[in-house]
C-alpha positions in Angstrom: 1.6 3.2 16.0 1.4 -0.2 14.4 1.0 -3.5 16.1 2.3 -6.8 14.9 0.3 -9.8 15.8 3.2 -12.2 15.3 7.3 -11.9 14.3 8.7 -15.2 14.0 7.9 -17.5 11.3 8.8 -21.2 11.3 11.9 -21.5 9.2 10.5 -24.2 7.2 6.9 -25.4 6.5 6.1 -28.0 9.2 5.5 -31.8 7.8 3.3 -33.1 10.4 -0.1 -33.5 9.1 -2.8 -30.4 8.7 -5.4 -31.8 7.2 -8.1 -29.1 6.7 -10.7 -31.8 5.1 -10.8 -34.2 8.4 -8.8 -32.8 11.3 -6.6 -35.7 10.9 -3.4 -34.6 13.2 0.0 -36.7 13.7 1.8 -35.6 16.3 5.5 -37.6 14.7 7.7 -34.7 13.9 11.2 -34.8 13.1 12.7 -31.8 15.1 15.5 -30.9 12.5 13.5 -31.8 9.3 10.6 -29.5 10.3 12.6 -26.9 11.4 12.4 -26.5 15.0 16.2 -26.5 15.7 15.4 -23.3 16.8 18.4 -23.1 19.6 18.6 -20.0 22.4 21.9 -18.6 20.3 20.2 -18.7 17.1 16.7 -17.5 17.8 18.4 -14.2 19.7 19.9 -13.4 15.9 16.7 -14.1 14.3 14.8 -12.0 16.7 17.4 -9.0 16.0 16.7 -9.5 12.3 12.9 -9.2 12.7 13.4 -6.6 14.9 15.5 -4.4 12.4 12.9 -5.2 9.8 10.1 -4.0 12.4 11.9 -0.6 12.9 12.7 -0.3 9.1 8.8 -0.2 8.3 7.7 1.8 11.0 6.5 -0.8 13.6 6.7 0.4 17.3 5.0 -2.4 19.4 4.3 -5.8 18.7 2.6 -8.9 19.6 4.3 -11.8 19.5 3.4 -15.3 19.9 6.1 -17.6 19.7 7.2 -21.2 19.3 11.0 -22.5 19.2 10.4 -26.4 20.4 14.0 -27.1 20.7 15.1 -25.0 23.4 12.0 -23.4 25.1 13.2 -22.3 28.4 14.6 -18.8 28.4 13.3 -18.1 25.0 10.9 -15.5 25.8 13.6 -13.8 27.8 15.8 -13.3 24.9 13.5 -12.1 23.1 12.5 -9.7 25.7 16.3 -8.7 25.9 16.8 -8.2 22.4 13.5 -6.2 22.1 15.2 -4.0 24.7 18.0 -3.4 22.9 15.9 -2.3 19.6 13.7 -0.2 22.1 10.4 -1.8 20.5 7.5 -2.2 22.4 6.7 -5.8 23.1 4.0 -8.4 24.6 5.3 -11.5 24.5 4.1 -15.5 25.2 4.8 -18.8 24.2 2.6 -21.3 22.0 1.5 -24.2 24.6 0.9 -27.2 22.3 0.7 -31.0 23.1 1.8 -31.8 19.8 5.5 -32.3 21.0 4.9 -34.2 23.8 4.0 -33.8 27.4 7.5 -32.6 28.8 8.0 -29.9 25.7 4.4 -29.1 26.3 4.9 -28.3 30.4 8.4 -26.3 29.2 6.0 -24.5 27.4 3.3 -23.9 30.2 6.4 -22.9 32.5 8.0 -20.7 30.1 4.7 -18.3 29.9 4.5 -18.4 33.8 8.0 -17.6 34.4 8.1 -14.6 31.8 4.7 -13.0 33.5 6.3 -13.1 37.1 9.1 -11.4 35.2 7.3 -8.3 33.8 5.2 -8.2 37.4 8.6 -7.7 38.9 10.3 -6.0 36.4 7.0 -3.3 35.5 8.8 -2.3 32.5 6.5 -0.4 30.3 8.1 -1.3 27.1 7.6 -5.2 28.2 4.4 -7.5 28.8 3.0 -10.7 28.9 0.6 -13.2 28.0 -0.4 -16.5 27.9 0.2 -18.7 24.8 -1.4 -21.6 23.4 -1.6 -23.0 19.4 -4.9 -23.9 17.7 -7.3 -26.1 20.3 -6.8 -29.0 17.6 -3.4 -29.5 19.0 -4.3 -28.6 22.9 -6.2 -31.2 25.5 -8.7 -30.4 28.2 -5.9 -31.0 30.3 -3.6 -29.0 28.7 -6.3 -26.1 29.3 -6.6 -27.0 32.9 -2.9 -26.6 33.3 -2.3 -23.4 31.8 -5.3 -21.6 33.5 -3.8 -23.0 36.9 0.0 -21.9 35.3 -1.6 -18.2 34.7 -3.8 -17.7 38.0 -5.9 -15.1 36.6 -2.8 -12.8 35.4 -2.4 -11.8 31.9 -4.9 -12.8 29.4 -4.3 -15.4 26.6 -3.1 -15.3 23.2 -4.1 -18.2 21.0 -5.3 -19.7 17.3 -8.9 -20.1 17.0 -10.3 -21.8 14.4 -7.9 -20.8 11.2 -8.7 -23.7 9.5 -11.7 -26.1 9.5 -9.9 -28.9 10.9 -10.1 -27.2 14.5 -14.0 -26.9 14.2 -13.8 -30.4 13.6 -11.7 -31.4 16.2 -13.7 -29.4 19.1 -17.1 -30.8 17.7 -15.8 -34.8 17.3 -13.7 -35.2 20.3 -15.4 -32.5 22.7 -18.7 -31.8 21.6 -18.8 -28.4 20.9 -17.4 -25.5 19.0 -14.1 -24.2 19.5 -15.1 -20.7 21.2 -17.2 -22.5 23.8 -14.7 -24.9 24.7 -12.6 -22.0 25.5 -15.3 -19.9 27.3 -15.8 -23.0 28.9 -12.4 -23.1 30.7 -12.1 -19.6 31.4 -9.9 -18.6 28.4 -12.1 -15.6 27.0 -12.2 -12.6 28.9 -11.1 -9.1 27.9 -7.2 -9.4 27.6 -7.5 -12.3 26.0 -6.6 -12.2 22.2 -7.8 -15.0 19.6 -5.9 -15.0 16.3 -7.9 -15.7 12.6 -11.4 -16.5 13.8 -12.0 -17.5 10.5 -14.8 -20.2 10.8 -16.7 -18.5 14.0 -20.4 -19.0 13.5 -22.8 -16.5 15.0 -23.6 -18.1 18.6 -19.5 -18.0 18.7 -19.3 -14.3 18.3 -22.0 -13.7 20.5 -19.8 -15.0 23.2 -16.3 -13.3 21.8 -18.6 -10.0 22.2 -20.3 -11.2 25.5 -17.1 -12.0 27.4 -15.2 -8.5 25.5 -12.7 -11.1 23.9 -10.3 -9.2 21.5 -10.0 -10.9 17.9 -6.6 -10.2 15.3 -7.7 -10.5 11.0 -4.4 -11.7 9.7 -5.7 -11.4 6.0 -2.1 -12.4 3.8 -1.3 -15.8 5.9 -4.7 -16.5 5.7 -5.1 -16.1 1.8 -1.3 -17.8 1.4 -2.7 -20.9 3.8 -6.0 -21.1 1.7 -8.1 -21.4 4.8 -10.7 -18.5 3.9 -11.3 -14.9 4.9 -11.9 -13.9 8.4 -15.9 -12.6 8.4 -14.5 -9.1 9.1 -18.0 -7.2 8.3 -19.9 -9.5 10.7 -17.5 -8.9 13.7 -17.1 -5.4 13.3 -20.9 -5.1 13.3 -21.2 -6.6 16.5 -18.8 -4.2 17.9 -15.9 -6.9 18.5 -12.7 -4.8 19.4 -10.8 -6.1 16.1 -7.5 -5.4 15.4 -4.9 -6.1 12.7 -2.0 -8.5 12.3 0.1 -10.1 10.1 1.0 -14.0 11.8 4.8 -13.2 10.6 4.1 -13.1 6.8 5.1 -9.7 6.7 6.3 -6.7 8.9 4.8 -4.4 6.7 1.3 -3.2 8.6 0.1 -0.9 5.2 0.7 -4.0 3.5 -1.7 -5.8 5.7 -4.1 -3.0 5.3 -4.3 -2.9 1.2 -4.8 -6.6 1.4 -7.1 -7.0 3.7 -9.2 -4.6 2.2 -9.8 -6.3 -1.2 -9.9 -9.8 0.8 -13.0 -8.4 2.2 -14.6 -6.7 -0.8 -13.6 -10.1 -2.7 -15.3 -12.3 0.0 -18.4 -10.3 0.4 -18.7 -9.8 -3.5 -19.0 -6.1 -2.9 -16.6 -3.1 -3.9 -18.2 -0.9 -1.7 -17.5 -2.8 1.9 -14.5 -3.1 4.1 -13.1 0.6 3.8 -14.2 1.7 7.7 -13.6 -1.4 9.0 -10.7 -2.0 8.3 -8.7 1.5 9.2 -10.5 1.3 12.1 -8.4 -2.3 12.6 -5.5 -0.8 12.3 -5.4 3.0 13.1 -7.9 2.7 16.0 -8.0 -0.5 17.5 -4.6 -1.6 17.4 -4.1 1.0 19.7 -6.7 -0.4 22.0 -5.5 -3.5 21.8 -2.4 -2.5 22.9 -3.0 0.1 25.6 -5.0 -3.1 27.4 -1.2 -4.3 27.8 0.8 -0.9 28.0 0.2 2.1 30.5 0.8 4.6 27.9 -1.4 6.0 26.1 -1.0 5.1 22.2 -2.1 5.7 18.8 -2.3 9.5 19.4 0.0 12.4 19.0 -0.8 14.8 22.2 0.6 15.5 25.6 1.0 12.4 27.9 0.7 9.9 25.1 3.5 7.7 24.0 5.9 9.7 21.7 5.5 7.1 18.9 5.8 8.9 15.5 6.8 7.5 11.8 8.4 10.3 9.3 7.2 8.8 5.2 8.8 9.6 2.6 5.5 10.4 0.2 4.9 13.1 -2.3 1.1 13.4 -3.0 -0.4 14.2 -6.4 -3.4 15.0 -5.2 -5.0 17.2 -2.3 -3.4 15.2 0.8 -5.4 16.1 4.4 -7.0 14.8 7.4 -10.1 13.9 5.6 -8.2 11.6 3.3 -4.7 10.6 4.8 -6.2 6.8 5.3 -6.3 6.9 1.3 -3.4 8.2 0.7 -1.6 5.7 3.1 -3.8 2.5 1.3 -2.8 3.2 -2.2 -0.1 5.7 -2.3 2.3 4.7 0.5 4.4 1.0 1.9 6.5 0.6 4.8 9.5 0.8 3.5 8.6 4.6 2.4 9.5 4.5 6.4 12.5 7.4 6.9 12.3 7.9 10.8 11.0 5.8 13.3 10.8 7.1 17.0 8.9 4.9 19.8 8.4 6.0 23.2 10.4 9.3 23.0 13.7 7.3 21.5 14.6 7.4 18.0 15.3 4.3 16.4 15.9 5.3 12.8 16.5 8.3 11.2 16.8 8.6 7.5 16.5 5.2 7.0 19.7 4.2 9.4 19.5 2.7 12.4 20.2 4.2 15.6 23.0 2.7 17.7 22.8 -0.3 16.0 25.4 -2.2 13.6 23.6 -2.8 10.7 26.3 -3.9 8.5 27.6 -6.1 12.1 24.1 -7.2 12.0 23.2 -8.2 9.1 26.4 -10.1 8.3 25.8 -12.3 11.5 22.0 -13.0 10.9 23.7 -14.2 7.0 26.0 -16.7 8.6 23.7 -18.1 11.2 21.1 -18.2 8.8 23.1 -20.5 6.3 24.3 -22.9 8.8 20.0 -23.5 10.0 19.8 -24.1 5.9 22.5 -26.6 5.7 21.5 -28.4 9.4 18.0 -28.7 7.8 19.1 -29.2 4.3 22.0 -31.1 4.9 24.2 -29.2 2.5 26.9 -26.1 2.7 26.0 -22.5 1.8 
C-alpha cells in the first residue's frame, strides 16, 4: 500500500513572486496566465487522468491537497466522485491561501468545511477529510483563526511548512517567531495533522512536531526540482517523528520516490552508509500509519481483517530474492510501471496492466482534447 502526498500539479509554473532570498511575495496573479483556469469540468478529467496513472503504478490511497482557484466550490466533491469511480482510497482537502484574495480565500475555508460534514455523513471508508492550507508565507493570523473555527476540532490539517526559506522569513519578520510555533500556537499541530517538506525546521521546531505527535511527509524529487534543500530526514526519524513519504504531484511513482530520496539523503549528509532504514520505514511502515489515522481499515499488511490491498510486479530477480532483502530488490531492481495488477480494498482495479471497467482508450482521448484546449487558453494558440 502506497500513499501519495499530493496528485494535482499546477498546469503551469505560477508567476507570482517566490522569492526564496527575502520572502518577497506579490499577491497580482493573472488567473489564466498562471494557470488556474482550473474549471469544475476540466479538473473532473484531470483527476481521472491522475487517477489512471495512480492505479497504473500500484498506488491504492492517496493524499491529496488541492488547489483549483477558479472554481473552488464543489471541487473537492468531484474529486471525491471520481476517486469513487477508480475505487482509490482518498483523503482529501483544499489549500486555504490569502494570496487570491479574501472571497477566494473564504471559498476555500468553506470548501474544506463542507467536504468534512460530507464524509461525517457519508462514513465512507474509502473517503476522508482534512483541512487544507498553503505555506504560512501566504496565510494571516486571521486566516488561521478562521479555519480553526471552520474545522471545530474535526479532522486534522494538511499544510506546507517551511519548503523554502522565504516562509522562515516571513513567520520571524512579520510574526516573530518560527513557522512551527506559529502554528502550535493556533492549534494547528496535533496528531492528525500532516505538515508537508519541513525542510528548514530547526531543533526547538521538532521538539514541538514530536511533542504535539504532528505527522511530517519528505517529498525528496519536488524538493530537489524546486532547489529548496533536503528535508533533515536523519534528524526526524531519530526523534521518533512518524515520517512518511510523498511525492507533491511530481510523480505517481512511490519506488521512484524511494530511490531518490535515498541518495538525497546520503548526498546531504555526505555519507553512503545513512538513509537505508529510514527511509523504507517512510514508505513501507509509516505510510500505513499515516493512513490508518484517516481510514478504519487496517493497512499495509497482508492478513485477515486488513484491507485487501495487494500489487502483482512483474520482476525477475538475478539474485537470491526473500523477506530479508525484498526492500533491495524493490530500490534498485523494480519501478512502478513494473505494476501488472493492482487490487485495493478487495476490488481489482487492473489486471495485466488493463484497467478494470474503465475506458482507457475513452479516457485517454478525452483527457488529450481537454488538455489541448487548457494549452491553447493559456497559450493562446491551437493544438
Amino acid at each position: 500500500m502506497e500513499i501519495k502526498y499530493k496528485l494535482y500539479p499546477y498546469p503551469v509554473l505560477s508567476s507570482y513572486s517566490n522569492d526564496y532570498g527575502n520572502g518577497a511575495f506579490d499577491v497580482a496573479i493573472d488567473i489564466v496566465r498562471d494557470g488556474y483556469d482550473l474549471r469544475i469540468d476540466f479538473l473532473a478529467t484531470l483527476t481521472c487522468q491522475s487517477l489512471q496513472d495512480c492505479i497504473k503504478q500500484g498506488v491504492t490511497t492517496i493524499f491529496d491537497h488541492h488547489a483549483s482557484f477558479c472554481e473552488i466550490p464543489g471541487s473537492l466533491f468531484q474529486i471525491g466522485e471520481s476517486a469513487k469511480k477508480f475505487g482509490i482510497r482518498s483523503c482529501l482537502c483544499y489549500e486555504v491561501s490569502d494570496r487570491d484574495g479574501e472571497e477566494k480565500c473564504l471559498q476555500a475555508i468553506k470548501e474544506n468545511a463542507d467536504f468534512i460534514s460530507e464524509c461525517e455523513q457519508r462514513k465512507d471508508p474509502m473517503l476522508a477529510a482534512m483541512f487544507g492550507g498553503h505555506a504560512l508565507f501566504t496565510i494571516s493570523d486571521k486566516t488561521f483563526d478562521r479555519m480553526v473555527e471552520a474545522n471545530n476540532g474535526r479532522t486534522g490539517y494538511h499544510i506546507h511548512v517551511s519548503e523554502g526559506m522565504n516562509d522562515v522569513y516571513d513567520s520571524l519578520q512579520n510574526y516573530g517567531r518560527r513557522p512551527v510555533q506559529r502554528l502550535q500556537d493556533h492549534g494547528i499541530l496535533g496528531e492528525k495533522t500532516i505538515l508537508g517538506h519541513c525542510i528548514h525546521v530547526n531543533t526547538a521546531e521538532m521538539e514541538i512536531i514530536k511533542e504535539t505527535g504532528t505527522m511530517v511527509v519528505n517529498n525528496p524529487e519536488s524538493n530537489m526540482g524546486n532547489a529548496i534543500g533536503i528535508c533533515p530526514v536523519i534528524q526526524l526519524h531519530k526523534r521518533g517523528i512518524l515520517l512518511g513519504m510523498g511525492t507533491d504531484a511530481y510523480t505517481n511513482d512511490m519506488l521512484e520516490s524511494i530511490k531518490v530520496a535515498l541518495c538525497s539523503q546520503r548526498s546531504q549528509n555526505c555519507l553512503p552508509n545513512v538513509g537505508w532504514c529510514e527511509v523504507t520505514d517512510m514508505l513501507f511502515r509509516n505510510n500505513a500509519k499515516i493512513g490508518e489515522k484517516y481510514f478504519p481499515a487496517t493497512l499495509g499488511v497482508l492478513k485477515a481483517g486488513a484491507a485487501a490491498d495487494i500489487i502483482v510486479m512483474d520482476y525477475k530477480p538475478f539474485t537470491p530474492f526473500s523477506d530479508e532483502n525484498i526492500d533491495g530488490h524493490m530500490i534498485f531492481g523494480m519501478t512502478g510501471r513494473q505494476c501488472q495488477t493492482t487490487i485495493a480494498n478487495g476490488k481489482v482495479l487492473m489486471q495485466d496492466r488493463v484497467l478494470v471497467g474503465i475506458d482507457e482508450e475513452a479516457e485517454n482521448a478525452h483527457i488529450l482534447e481537454a488538455a489541448k484546449k487548457l494549452w491553447g487558453d493559456l497559450n493562446h494558440r491551437t493544438y
